[in-house]
C-alpha positions as CSV (number, residue, x, y, z in Angstrom):
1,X,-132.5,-140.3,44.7
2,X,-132.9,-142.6,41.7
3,X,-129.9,-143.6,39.1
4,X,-129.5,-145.4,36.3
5,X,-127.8,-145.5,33.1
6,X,-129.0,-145.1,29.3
7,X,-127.5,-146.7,26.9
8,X,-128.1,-145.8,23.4
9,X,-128.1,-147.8,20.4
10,X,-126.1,-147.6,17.3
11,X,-129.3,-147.1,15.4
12,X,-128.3,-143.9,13.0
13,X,-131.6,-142.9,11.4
14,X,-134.7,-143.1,11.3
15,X,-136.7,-142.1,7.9
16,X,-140.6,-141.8,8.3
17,X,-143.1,-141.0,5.6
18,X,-140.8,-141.2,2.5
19,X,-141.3,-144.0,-0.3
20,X,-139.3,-146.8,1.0
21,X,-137.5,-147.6,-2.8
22,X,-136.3,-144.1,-2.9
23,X,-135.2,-143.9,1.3
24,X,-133.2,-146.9,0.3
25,X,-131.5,-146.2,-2.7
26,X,-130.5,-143.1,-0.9
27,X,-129.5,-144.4,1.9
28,X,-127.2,-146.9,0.0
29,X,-125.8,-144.3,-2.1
30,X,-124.6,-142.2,1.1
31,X,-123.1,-145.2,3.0
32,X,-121.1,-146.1,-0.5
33,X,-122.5,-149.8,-0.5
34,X,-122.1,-151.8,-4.0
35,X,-123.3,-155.0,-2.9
36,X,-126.9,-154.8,-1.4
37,X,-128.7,-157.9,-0.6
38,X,-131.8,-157.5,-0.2
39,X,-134.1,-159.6,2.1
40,X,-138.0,-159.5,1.7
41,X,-141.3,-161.3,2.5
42,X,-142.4,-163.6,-0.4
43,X,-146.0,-162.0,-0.8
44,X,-143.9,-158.5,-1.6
45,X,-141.3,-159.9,-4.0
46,X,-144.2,-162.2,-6.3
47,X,-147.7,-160.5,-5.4
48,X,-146.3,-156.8,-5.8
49,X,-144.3,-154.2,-7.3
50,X,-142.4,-153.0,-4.3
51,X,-139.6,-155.0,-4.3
52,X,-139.2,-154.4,-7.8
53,X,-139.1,-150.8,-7.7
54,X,-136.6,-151.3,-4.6
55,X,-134.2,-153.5,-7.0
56,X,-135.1,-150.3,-10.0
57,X,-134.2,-147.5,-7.6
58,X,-130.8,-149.2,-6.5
59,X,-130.3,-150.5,-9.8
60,X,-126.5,-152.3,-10.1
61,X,-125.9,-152.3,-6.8
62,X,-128.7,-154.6,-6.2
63,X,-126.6,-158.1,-5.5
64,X,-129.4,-160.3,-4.9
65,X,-132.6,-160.6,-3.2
66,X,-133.8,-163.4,-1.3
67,X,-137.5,-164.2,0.0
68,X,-138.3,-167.5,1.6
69,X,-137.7,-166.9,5.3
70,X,-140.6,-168.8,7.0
71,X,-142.1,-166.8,10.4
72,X,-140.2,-167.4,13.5
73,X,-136.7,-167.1,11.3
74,X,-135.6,-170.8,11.2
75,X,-132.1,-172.1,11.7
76,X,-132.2,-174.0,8.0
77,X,-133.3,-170.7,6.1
78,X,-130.9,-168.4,8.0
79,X,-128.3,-170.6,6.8
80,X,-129.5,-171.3,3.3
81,X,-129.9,-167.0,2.7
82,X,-126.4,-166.6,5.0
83,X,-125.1,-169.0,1.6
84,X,-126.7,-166.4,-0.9
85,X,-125.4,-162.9,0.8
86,X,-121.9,-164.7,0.9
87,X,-121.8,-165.6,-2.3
88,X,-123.0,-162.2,-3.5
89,X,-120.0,-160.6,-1.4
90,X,-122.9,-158.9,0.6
91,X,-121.5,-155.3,1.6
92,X,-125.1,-154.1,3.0
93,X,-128.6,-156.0,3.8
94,X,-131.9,-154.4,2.9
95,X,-134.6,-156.3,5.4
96,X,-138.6,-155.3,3.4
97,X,-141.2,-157.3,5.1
98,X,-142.3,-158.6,8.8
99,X,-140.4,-159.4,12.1
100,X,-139.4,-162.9,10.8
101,X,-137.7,-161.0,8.2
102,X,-136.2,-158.2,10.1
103,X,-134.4,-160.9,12.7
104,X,-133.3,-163.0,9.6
105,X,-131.2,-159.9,8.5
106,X,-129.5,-159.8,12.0
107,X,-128.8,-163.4,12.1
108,X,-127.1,-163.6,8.5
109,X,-125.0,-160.7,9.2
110,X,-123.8,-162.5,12.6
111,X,-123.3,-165.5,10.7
112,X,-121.2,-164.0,8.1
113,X,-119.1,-162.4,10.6
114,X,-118.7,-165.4,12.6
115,X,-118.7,-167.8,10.0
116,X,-121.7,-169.7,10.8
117,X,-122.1,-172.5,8.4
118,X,-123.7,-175.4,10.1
119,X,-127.3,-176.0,12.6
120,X,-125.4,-176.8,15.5
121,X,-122.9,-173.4,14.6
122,X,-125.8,-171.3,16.0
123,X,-125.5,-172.8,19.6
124,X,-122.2,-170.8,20.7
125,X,-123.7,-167.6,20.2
126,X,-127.4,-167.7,21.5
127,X,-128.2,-166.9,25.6
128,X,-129.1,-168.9,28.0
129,X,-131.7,-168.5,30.7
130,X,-131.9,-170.7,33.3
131,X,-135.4,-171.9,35.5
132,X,-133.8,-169.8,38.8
133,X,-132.9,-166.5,36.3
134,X,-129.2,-166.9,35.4
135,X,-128.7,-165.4,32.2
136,X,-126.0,-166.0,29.7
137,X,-125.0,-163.6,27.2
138,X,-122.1,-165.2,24.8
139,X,-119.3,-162.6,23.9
140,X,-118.6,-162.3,20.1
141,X,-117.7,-160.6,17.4
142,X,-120.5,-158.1,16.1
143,X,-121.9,-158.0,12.6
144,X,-119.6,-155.4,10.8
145,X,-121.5,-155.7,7.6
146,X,-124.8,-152.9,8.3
147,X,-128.7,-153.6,7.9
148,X,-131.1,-151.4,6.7
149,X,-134.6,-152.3,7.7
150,X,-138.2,-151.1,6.2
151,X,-140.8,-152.8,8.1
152,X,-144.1,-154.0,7.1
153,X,-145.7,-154.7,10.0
154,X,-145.7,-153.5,13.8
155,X,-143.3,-156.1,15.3
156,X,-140.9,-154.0,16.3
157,X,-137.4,-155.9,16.1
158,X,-135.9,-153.2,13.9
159,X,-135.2,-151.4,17.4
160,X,-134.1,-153.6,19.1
161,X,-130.3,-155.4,19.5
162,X,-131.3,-158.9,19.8
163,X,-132.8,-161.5,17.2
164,X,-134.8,-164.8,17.6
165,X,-134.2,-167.9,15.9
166,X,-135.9,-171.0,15.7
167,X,-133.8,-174.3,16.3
168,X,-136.7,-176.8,14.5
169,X,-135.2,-179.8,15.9
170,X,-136.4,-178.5,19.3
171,X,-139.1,-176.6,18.5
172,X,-137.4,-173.6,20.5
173,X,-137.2,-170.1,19.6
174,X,-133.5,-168.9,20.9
175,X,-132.5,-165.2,21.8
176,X,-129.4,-163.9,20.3
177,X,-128.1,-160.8,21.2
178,X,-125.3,-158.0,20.1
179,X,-125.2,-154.4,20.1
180,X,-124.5,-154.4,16.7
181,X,-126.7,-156.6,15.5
182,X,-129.2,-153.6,15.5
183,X,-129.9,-152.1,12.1
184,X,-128.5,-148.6,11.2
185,X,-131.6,-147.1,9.7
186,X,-135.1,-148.0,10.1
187,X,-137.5,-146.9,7.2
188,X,-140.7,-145.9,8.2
189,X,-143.1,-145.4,5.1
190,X,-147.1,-146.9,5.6
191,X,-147.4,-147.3,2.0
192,X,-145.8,-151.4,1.7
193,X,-147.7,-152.4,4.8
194,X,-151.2,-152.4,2.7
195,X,-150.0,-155.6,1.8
196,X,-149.6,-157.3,4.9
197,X,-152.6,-159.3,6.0
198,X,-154.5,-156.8,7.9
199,X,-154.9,-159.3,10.8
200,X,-151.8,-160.6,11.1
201,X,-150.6,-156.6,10.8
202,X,-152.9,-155.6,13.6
203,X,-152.0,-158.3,15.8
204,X,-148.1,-156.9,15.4
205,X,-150.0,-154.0,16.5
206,X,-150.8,-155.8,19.4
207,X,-147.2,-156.7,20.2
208,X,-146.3,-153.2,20.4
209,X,-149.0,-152.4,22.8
210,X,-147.6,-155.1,24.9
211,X,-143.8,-153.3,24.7
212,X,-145.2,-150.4,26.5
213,X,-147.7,-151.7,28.5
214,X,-145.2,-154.2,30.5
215,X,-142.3,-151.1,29.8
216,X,-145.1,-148.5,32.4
217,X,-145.6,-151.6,34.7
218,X,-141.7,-153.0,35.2
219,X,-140.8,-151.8,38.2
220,X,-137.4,-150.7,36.4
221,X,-139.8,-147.8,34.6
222,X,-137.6,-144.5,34.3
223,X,-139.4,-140.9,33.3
224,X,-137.6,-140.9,29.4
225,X,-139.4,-144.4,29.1
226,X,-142.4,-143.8,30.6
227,X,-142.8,-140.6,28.2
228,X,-142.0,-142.8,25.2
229,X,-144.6,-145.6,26.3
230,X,-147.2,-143.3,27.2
231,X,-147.2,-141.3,23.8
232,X,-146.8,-144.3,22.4
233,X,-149.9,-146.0,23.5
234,X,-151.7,-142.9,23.0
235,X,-150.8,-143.4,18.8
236,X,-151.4,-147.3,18.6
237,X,-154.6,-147.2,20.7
238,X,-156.2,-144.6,18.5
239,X,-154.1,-145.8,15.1
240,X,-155.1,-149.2,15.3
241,X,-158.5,-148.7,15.9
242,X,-158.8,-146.4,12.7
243,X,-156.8,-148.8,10.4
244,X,-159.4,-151.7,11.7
245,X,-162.3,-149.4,10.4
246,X,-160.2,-148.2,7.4
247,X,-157.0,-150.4,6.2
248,X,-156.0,-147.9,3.9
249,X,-155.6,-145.2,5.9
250,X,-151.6,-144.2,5.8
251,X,-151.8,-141.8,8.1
252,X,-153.1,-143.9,10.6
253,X,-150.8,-146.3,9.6
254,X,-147.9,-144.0,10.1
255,X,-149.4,-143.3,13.6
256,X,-148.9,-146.9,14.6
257,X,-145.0,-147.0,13.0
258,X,-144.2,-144.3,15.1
259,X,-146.3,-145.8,18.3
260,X,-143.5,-148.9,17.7
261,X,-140.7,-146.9,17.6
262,X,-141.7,-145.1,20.8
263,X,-142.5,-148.2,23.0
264,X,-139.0,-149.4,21.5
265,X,-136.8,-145.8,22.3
266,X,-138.4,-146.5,26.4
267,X,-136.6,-149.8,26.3
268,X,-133.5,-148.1,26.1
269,X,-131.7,-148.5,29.5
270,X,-133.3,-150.2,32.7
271,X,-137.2,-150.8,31.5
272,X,-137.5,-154.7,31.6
273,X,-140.4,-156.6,30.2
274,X,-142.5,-159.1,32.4
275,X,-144.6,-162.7,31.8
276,X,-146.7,-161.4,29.1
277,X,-143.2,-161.1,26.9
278,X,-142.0,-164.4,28.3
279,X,-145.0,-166.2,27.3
280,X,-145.2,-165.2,24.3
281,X,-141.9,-165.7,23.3
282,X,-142.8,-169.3,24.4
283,X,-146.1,-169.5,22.3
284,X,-144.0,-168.2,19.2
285,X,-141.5,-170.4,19.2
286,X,-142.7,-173.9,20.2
287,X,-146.2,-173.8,19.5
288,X,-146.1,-171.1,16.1
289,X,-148.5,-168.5,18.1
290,X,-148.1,-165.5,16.3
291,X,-146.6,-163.1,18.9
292,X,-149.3,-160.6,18.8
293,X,-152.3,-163.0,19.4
294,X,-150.2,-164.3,22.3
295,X,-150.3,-160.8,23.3
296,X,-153.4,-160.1,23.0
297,X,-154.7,-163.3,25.3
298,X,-152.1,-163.4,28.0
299,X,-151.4,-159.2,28.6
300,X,-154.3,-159.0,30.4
301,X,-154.6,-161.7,32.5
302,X,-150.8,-160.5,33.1
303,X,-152.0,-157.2,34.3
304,X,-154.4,-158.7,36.8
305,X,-151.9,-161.3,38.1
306,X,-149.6,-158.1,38.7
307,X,-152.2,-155.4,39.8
308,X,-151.4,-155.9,43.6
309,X,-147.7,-154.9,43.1
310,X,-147.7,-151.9,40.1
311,X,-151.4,-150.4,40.6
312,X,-150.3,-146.5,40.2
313,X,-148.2,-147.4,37.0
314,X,-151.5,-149.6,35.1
315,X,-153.7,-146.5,36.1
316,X,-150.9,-144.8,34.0
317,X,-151.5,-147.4,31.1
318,X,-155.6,-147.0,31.3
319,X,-155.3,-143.0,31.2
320,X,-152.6,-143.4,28.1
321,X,-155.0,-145.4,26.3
322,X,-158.0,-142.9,26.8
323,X,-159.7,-144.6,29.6
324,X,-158.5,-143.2,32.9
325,X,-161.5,-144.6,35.0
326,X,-161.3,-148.4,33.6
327,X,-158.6,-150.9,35.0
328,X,-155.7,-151.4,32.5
329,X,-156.4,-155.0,31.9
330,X,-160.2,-154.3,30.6
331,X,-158.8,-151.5,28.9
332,X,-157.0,-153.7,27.0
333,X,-158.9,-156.1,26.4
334,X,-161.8,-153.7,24.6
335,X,-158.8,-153.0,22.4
336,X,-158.5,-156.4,21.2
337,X,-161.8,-157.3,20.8
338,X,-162.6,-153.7,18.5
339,X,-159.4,-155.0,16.2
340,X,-161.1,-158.7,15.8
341,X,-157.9,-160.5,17.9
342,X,-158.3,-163.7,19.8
343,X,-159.1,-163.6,23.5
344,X,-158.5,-167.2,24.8
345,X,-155.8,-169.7,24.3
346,X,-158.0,-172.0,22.7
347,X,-159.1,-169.9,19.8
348,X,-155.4,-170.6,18.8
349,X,-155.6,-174.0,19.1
350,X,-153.5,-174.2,22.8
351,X,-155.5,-177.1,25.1
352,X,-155.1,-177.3,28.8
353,X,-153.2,-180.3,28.4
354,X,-150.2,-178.6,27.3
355,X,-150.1,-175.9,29.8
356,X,-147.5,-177.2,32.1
357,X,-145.2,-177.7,29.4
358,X,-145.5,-174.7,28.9
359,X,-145.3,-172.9,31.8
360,X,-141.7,-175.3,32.7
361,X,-140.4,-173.5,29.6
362,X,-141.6,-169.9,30.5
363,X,-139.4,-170.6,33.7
364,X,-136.2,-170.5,31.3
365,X,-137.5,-167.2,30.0
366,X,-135.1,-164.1,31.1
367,X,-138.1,-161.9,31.1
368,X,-140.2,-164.2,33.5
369,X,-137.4,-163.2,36.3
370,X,-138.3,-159.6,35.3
371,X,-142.1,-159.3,35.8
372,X,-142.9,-157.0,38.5
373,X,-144.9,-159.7,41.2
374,X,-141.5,-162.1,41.6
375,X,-142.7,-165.5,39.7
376,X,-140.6,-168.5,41.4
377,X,-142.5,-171.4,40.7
378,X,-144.5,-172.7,37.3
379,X,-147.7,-173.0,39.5
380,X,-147.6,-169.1,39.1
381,X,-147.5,-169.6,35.5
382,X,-150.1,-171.8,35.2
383,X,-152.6,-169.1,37.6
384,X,-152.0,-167.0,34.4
385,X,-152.8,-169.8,31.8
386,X,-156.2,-171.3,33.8
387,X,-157.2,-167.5,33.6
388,X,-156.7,-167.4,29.9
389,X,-157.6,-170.6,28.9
């Protein structure tokens, strides 16, 4: 008989399909915030109006905004933003832009809470994976101070506990995690995202198709996950696809916003991810891959490494992406070639040279130890690499 346990998330709402200014401002108003500190992308605060009509629709109780955190959330910036919310006696942070922004919310509000004030501060809190799997979680306090998040692109982190942060000394993207570090309401309006760069929005895309792809194929799967990840490649396969032939379609958009929260909500409970996650976590952070055109080279030379193991669940992935008759891996693959993403590590500048680095550092990945066909050794890793070089 199977058994498990579901733990839920202290997520509160989520609002879909309203303007984000307004969603806010409401929002705001109902949790009785006076201080909000907002945190935005650079090309929305100087290149638009939305932030703007964000900082009109809150109106006093706007405290400060701040918009120069660089992608893969540095240590420095987190600090230098943490400075600004404290000084603005931050009661409530407003994320607007990307995953880099998103994960900078989470990590200000931990370091206000824990007082946080220095580079080497952030080492106490961040977990630690060793080569054989050990994981270390660090206990501490929780942010108490909420986060309200409006996404512009498909990343994801908005439904998820955990943030990453980027020690540049190292060149290492940490994990940092907390049940509370999750924000209380995710806003969910396609309008903003126009003004992400459509590639870089599509390769988020990409990310998410990656969630529930490795989410059907962990061999932790569970039915409530699997009916989240199935839907949900079902709306980013088709969504994606129509936003490639036409960027301004909202609906579409919307689609794909809702594909991410659904390959987020099977998370919940015992789905793990696998190498394709640990990889790319790996390109992100030490070689600044964006995470969805790591996605979109390794996943399916993932899949194919895996296919002996989890062959039922990636004929589960192939149907679920309209293709039922097609192996998962090609499936995917088509997908990233109709939305224009790389195939091959080199298109992003990764040589073979620097291959075994990398796979050593996959090895001190916690979702490495995860991925359905056991990986033990770096050779493994570098099977997956040769095939995607």
């Amino acid at each position: 008989m199977q058994s498990g346990t579901l733990v839920f998330p202290v997520i509160e709402r989520l609002i879909y399909g309203e303007p984000a200014a307004q969603a806010v401002a409401s929002e705001t108003e109902r949790r009785g915030a006076q201080r909000v500190f907002i945190m935005c992308s650079g090309t929305l605060n100087r290149k638009t109006e939305e932030v703007a009509r964000m900082r009109a629709a809150l109106g006093t109780r706007c405290a400060g905004v701040f918009d120069r955190m660089p992608s893969f959330t540095p240590r420095e910036a987190v600090l230098e933003a943490t400075a600004e919310a404290r000084a603005a006696k931050t009661d409530l942070v407003v994320t607007f832009g990307g995953g880099s922004v998103t994960d900078g919310g989470k990590m200000v509000r931990l370091c206000l809470q824990n007082n946080v004030t220095t580079i080497d501060g952030f080492d106490a809190f961040r977990s630690v994976t060793l080569a054989d799997g050990t994981r270390t979680v660090p206990k501490f306090a929780g942010p108490k101070i909420h986060q309200i998040a409006v996404p512009t692109t498909l990343a994801g982190g908005e439904f998820n506990n955990q943030a990453g942060c980027t020690d540049l000394r190292v060149q290492i993207k940490h994990g940092y995690r907390h049940a509370d570090m999750m924000p209380r309401t995710v806003v969910l309006d396609p309008a903003p995202s126009v003004h992400a760069p459509l590639r870089i929005w599509l390769s988020t895309g990409v990310r998410a198709i990656d969630h529930a792809v490795e989410g059907i194929c962990s061999q932790f799967a569970h039915a409530g996950g699997d009916a989240n990840f199935t839907h949900a490649l079902k709306l980013l396969s088709r969504g994606l696809r129509a936003v490639k032939r036409e960027p301004g379609n909202l609906e579409a958009r919307l689609d794909c916003a809702l594909g991410v929260w659904l390959s987020m909500a099977g998370r919940q409970g015992r789905a793990q991810m696998g190498a394709s996650h640990a990889l790319g976590h790996v390109l992100g952070g030490s070689y600044e891959v964006p995470q969805g055109d790591a996605s979109s080279i390794v996943l399916p030379h993932v899949l194919r490494f895996n296919h002996s193991v989890n062959a039922a669940q990636q004929r589960t992935v192939a149907a679920a992406m309209g293709y039922p008759d097609d192996a998962a891996a090609d499936v995917v693959a088509a997908l990233v070639t109709d939305i224009g993403m790389p195939h091959h590590l080199s298109d992003v500048g990764i040589e073979r040279a620097q291959f075994q680095a990398i796979a050593d550092h996959a090895m001190q990945e916690s979702w490495l130890h995860s991925n359905p066909r056991p990986i033990t050794d770096a050779a493994q890793i570098m099977e997956i690499l040769n095939a995607a070089a």
